[in-house]
N, C-alpha and C positions, 0 to 999 in steps of 0.2 A: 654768928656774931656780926654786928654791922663793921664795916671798914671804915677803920678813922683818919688812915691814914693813905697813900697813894699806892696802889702797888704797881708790881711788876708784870706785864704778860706778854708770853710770847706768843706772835703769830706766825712765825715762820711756815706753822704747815697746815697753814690755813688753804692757799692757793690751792697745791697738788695734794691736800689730806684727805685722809678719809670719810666718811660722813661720822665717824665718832670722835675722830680727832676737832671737825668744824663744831662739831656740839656740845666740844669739852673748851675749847678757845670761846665759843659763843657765849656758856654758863660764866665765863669769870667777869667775861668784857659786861654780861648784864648786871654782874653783882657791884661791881665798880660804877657804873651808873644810877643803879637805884640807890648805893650806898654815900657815895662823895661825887659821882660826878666826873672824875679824872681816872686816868690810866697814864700810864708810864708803857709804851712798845717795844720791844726787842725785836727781830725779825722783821724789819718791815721793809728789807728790801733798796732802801736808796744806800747811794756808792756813799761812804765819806768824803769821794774827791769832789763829786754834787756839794753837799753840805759845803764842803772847802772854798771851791769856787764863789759859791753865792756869799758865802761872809768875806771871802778879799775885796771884790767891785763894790758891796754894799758899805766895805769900812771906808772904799776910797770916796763914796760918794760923798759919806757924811762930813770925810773930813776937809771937804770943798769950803771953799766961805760961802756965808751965807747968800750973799746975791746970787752965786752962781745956782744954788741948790732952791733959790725961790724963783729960778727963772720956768722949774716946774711945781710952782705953789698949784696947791686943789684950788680949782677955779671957782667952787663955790660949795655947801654944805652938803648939797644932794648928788655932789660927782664924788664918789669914792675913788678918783686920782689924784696921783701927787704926791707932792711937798707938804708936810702938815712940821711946823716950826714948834721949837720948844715952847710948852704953856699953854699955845692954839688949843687945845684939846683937855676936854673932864671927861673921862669915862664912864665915870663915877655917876653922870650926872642925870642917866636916866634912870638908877633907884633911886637918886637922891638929887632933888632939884635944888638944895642947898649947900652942893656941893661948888664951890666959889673959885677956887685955886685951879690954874690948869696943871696939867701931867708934865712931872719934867723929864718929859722925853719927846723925842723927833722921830716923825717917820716918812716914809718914800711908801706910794702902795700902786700897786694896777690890778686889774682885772681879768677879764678872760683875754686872752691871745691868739685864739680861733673862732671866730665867729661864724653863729649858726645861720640858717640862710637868712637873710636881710627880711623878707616878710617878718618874720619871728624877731630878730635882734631890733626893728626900728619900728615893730606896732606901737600905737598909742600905749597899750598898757604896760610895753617892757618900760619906759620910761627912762633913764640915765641907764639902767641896768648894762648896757653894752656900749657907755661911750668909750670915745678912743682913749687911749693909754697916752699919757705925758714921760717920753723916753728922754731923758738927759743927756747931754752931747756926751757929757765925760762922765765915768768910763766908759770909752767908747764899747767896750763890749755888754757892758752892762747890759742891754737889751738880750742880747743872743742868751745870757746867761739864768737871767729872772726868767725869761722864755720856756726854756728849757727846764726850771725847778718848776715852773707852773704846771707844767704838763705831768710832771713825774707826780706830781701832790694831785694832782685831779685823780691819778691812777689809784694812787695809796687810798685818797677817799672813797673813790667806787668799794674796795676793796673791807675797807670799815665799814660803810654803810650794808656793808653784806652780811658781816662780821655781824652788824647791830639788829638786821631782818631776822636775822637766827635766834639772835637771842631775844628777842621780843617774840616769837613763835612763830614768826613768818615764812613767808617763801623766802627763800636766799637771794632773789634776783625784786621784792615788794617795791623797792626804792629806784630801782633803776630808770624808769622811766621817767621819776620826779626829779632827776641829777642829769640828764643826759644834756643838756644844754644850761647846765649850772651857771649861777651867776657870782661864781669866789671871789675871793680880793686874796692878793698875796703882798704880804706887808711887812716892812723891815720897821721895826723901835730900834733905836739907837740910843743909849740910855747914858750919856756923858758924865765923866767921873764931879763928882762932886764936890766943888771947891767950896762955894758959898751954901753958908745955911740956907735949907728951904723954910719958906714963912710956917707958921704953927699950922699943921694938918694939911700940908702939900706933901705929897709923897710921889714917884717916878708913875703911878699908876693906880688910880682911884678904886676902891671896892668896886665891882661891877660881874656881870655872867655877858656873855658874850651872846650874839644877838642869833646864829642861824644855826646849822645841825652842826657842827663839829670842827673845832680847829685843832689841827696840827702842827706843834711849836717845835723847833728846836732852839735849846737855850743854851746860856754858857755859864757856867761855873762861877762866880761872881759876887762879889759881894753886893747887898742888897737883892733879894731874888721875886721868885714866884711864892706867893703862900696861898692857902684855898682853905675857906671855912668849914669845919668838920660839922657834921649830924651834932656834934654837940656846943658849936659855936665855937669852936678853936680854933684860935689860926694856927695852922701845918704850914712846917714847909715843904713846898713839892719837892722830891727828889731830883737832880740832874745825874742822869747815869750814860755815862758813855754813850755813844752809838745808835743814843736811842730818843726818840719822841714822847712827848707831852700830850697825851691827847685829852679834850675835856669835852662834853656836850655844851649845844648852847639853846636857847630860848625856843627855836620852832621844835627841835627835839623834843624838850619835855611838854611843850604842847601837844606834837606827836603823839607822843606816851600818856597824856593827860595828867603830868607830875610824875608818871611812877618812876622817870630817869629824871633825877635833878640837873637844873642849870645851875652850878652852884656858884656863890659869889668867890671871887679871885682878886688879890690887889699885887701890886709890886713894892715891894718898901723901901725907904731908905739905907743904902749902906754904911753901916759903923761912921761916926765922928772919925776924920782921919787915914782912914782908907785909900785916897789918893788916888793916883792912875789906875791902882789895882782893880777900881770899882766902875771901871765902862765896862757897859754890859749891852751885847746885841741880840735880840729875839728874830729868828727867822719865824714867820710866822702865817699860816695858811689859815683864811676862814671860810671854810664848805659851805657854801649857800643854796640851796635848793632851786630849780629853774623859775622865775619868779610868776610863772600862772601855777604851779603846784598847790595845793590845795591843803590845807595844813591844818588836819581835823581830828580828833580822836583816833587815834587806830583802834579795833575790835577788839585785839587780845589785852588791849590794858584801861577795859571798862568791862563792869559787870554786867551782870543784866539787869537793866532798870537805871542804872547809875547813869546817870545826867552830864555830860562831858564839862568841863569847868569852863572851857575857853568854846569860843563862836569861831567858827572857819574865817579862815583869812589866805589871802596868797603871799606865800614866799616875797617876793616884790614888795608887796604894801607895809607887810610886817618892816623888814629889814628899811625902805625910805623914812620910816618915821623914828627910827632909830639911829639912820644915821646923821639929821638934822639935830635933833636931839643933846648929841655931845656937841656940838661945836660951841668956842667961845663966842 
């Protein structure tokens, strides 16, 4: 039966498992993909006191005034750093070019943190893909901290991406080459309680699939949440379970797969009339991008023989530039 709804999986013994415990973890993780798209992780390894860390510096930042938090505004459409201010942003807006209302929500985002050797990070073709990071003075530790979560999420994602070569019939290690100089973004929403009505059809976060192979959310308990549209047009709401990660595919994946793993559409809605302070709500939030010369073309195992791949090869890099112009207001 197809999955309508999110589930559960643990990969705790994915790492040190056996080859039939990795191929019984790999079978679920690809039934959640071909089926919705999303997973829910248990086992995956990061401390709580990580998690803990990055939501206290990310809540002090937000709760700065505004001058201060736009003195690292994203200096333009195609640098995925920065300050992006409430409204700046429709996510919504690259399925839906009529999509008018920006998101009421703020975010702070950077990029990679180690840089691969300079030939590679500054060719013509990586393009913005490795500009510098916009670090804010206060909290000062801020930097050490996002630093440190970026790194643990690069690991987790090798780690899924392995998880996902399995289950697509692969070699375990197919992707590794295409991620080894990833070009992520790791991103804080900050979704402010909600005093004033939003205008008819603004909601915290527009209908939209996300643009590269895989993000890894941790969310909070909240009113107003995550929902994701079922096989059958429903909107779910995602589960928030303790301890554990959001994980969803996004757009070069089911390229990848040529559809058979859905990028499914996701939005954020608004919280109950009322709700008050109760309803700020922060997303930690990692988006796995693939190295942007990666070549993002039908894989073998999920085309027939004879069958015609749907999408035309593109790179990592070019995909993800034209998407991230795309949303800006």
């Amino acid at each position: 039966m197809k999955l309508l709804q999110v589930p559960v999986i643990d990969i705790s013994a994915f790492s040190a498992g056996t080859a039939e415990e990795k191929q019984h973890i790999a079978r679920q993780v690809d039934q959640a993909c071909r089926d919705i798209g999303f997973l829910v992780i248990s086992g995956h390894g990061v401390s709580p006191e990580r998690i803990a860390d990055m939501r206290r510096v990310s809540r002090a930042f937000f709760d700065l005034p505004h001058a201060e938090k736009a003195r690292v505004a994203r200096p333009a459409p195609d640098v995925t750093r920065g300050y992006i201010g409430m409204e700046e942003e429709s996510v919504g807006r690259l399925r839906d070019a009529n999509a008018k209302a920006g998101d009421l929500n703020e975010s702070l985002m950077i990029g990679p943190v180690d840089l691969p050797p300079a030939a590679y990070a500054f060719a013509p073709e990586a393009g913005k893909h490795f500009a510098p990071n916009l670090w804010p003075e206060q909290p000062a530790e801020l930097r050490e901290v996002w630093s440190a979560y970026y790194r643990e999420m690069g690991k987790l994602a090798q780690t899924l991406m392995r998880i996902f070569a399995l289950g697509l019939g692969l070699e375990e290690t197919f992707f590794d080459d295409k991620i080894d100089r990833h070009i992520s973004r790791l991103r804080v929403r900050n979704y402010p309680a909600q005093i004033a009505q939003p205008v008819p059809g603004q909601i915290r976060a527009g209908a939209h699939s996300d643009y590269g192979s895989l993000t890894i959310l941790a969310a909070e308990d909240r009113p107003g949440g995550l929902q994701v549209c079922n096989a059958e047009g429903v909107w779910v709401d995602v589960p928030i379970v303790p301890d554990c990660y959001i994980i969803n595919i996004g757009d070069l994946m089911a390229r990848w797969t040529n559809d058979t793993w859905v990028s499914t559409l996701h939005r954020v809605v608004n919280p109950p009339a009322g709700s008050g302070e109760d309803s700020r709500r922060q997303s930690l939030v990692f988006f796995h991008n693939p190295n942007y010369d990666a070549e993002i073309s039908c894989i073998p195992t999920c085309r027939a023989e004879g069958e015609v791949p749907r999408y035309q090869p593109i790179t990592s890099g070019e995909y993800l530039r034209n998407a991230f112009v795309t949303t800006q207001n």
